[in-house]
C-alpha positions, 0 to 999 in steps of 0.5 A: 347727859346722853345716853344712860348707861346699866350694870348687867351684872345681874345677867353676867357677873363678869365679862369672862361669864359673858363671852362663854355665851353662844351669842353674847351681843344679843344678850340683854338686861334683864333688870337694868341697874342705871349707873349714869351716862357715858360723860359722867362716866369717863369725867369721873375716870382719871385718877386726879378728879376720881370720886370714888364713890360714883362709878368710874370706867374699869378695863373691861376685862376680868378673870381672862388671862392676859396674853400678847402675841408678838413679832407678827408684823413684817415691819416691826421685826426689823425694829426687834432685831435692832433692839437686840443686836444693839443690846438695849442701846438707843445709840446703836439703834441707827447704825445696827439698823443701817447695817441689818437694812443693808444685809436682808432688806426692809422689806420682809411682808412677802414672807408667810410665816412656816412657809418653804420661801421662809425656811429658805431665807432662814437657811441663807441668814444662818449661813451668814450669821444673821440669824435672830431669835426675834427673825425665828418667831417672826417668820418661823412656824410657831407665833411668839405667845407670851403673858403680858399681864396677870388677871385683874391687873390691867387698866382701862382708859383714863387710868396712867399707865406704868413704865420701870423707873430704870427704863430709859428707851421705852414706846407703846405699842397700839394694838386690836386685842380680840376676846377670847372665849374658853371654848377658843372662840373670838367673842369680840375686840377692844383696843390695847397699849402693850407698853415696852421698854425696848432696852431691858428686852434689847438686853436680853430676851429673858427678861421679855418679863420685866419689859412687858409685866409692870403695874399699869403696863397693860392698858385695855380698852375702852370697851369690848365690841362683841361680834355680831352681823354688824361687827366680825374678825373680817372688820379687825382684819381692815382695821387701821390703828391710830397712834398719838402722843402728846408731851407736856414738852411740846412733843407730838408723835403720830403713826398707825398700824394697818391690820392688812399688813399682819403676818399671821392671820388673827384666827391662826393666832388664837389657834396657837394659843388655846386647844388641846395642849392650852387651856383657859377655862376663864378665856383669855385676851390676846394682843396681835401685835403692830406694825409701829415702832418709833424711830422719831428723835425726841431729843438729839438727833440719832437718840430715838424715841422715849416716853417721858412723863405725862405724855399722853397717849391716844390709840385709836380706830373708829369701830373700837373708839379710843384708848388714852393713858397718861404716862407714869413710873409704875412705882408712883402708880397706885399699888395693885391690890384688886385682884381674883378674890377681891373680885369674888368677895365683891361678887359675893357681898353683892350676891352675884355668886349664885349658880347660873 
């Protein structure tokens, strides 16, 4: 059956306890707990076979906060900026894209963030009435940090992920999430799908909240690679993450994100998220963003790409393995009920409270 996997619930109760070590990827087991193989684990994982009674894969995250940045890759921007000058409508999308493509270009990668030259272009689209909250984030000094999710609420691979049943122009969007500590240092990275649905945010940006925050709309995984000589932020910073989707209609959507081509370094990112005016005394995880935004017609042509039902979507980079969901309505998804004192009371029956 392959490598047997163990609980080091003993030495870390969670993996928030975990990333406050100095050097969590050379902590060790000190009493093993065999809780099966990798196989065992991941057949037993999707919800349709589950026995739940055997163990099964989680997110592998816990008290952090759930955090994303967004607008941090040039060629997403534009998509941002579509979505809101066409209000939510796929049907728009084309002809807003044409005509915003036409005024300040598609190619915005040689612009630093903060930077004078920024400052500059912003000068000029204002003047022009061009100007977009989604282009001040993007290029302005300050990231767009937003709350994706409540901890405990995200789930892991295997699991379906959630859309709002009233949402009608939605993608994923593959992303490297890093592991953040309490004290602000990156313990480590794992894979995310920061689910979207473009036409409530397209709408208006107010409601960021209902387009981002639904049950199931965080997927996190497959597991935390924590840093070491072997593994280090320069590594997220040349990763390239895969994307697919595969529909139960014969639809297949491939695409990629390259790190190289992030706006913002990572580091910078979580420098503005977390110092003396932001605490996290759980530590926190953190979206960075992609550079994919669907335009492929799933149906007639100029409609866009959206999810449907029972697609499955894959994200992938050979350091981090991959991350696959099958897709939902989050009112069809299994009601979230696990939150912060469930887990303290398991932890508790379990003995696993004890000072450290």
């Amino acid at each position: 059956m392959g490598r047997r996997w163990c609980s080091s619930a003993r030495t870390a109760s969670t993996t928030s306890r975990a990333a406050r070590r100095p050097s969590p990827a050379c902590s060790t087991v000190a009493t093993p707990s065999p809780i099966g193989s990798l196989a065992e684990l991941l057949a037993n994982t999707p919800p349709d076979g589950r026995d739940a009674k055997k163990p099964y894969l989680l997110a592998p995250v816990d008290l952090q906060a759930l955090k994303a940045a967004g607008v941090t890759f040039a060629q997403s921007l534009l998509q941002r900026v579509v979505e809101e000058q066409s209000r939510g409508d796929p049907a728009r999308a084309n002809e807003v894209r044409a005509s915003l493509t036409a005024e300040i270009g598609s190619d915005l990668s040689t612009i630093k963030p903060g930077s004078p030259d920024a400052m500059k272009l912003k000068a000029a689209l204002q003047k022009r009435n061009l100007w977009s909250q989604y282009l001040e984030v993007g290029i302005g000094p300050d990231v767009e940090i937003f709350t994706k999710s409540q901890p405990m609420a995200a789930v892991g691979t295997g699991f379906e992920i959630g859309l709002h049943p009233g949402s009608t122009w939605n993608n994923p969007e593959p992303e490297i999430v890093l592991v953040v500590n309490a004290a602000g240092a990156i313990a480590g990275a794992t894979l995310g799908n920061d689910v979207n649905l473009r036409d409530f945010e397209g709408r208006s940006a107010l409601l960021l909240s209902k387009a981002k925050d639904n049950t199931g709309s965080c997927a996190l995984g497959p597991f935390i690679r924590l840093f070491d000589d072997s593994f280090t932020l320069d590594d997220v910073r040349q990763a390239v993450v895969a994307l697919r989707v595969a529909g139960t209609d014969g639809f297949a959507l491939d695409g990629s994100s390259s790190m190289k081509m992030i706006s913002r370094d990572p580091a910078e990112i979580v420098r503005q998220g977390i110092g003396k005016y932001n605490q996290y005394p759980d530590g926190f995880i953190i979206f960075l963003g992609t550079m994919f935004a669907p335009t492929k017609d799933r149906g007639e042509k100029g409609s866009g790409f959206t999810h449907k039902i029972g697609d499955i979507v894959t994200i992938s980079t050979p350091r981090l393995g991959a991350l696959a969901n099958r897709v939902n309505t989050s009112d069809r998804l299994p009601p979230w009920r696990f939150g912060t004192l469930a887990l303290m009371e398991n932890l508790a029956r379990r003995g696993l409270l004890a000072k450290r």
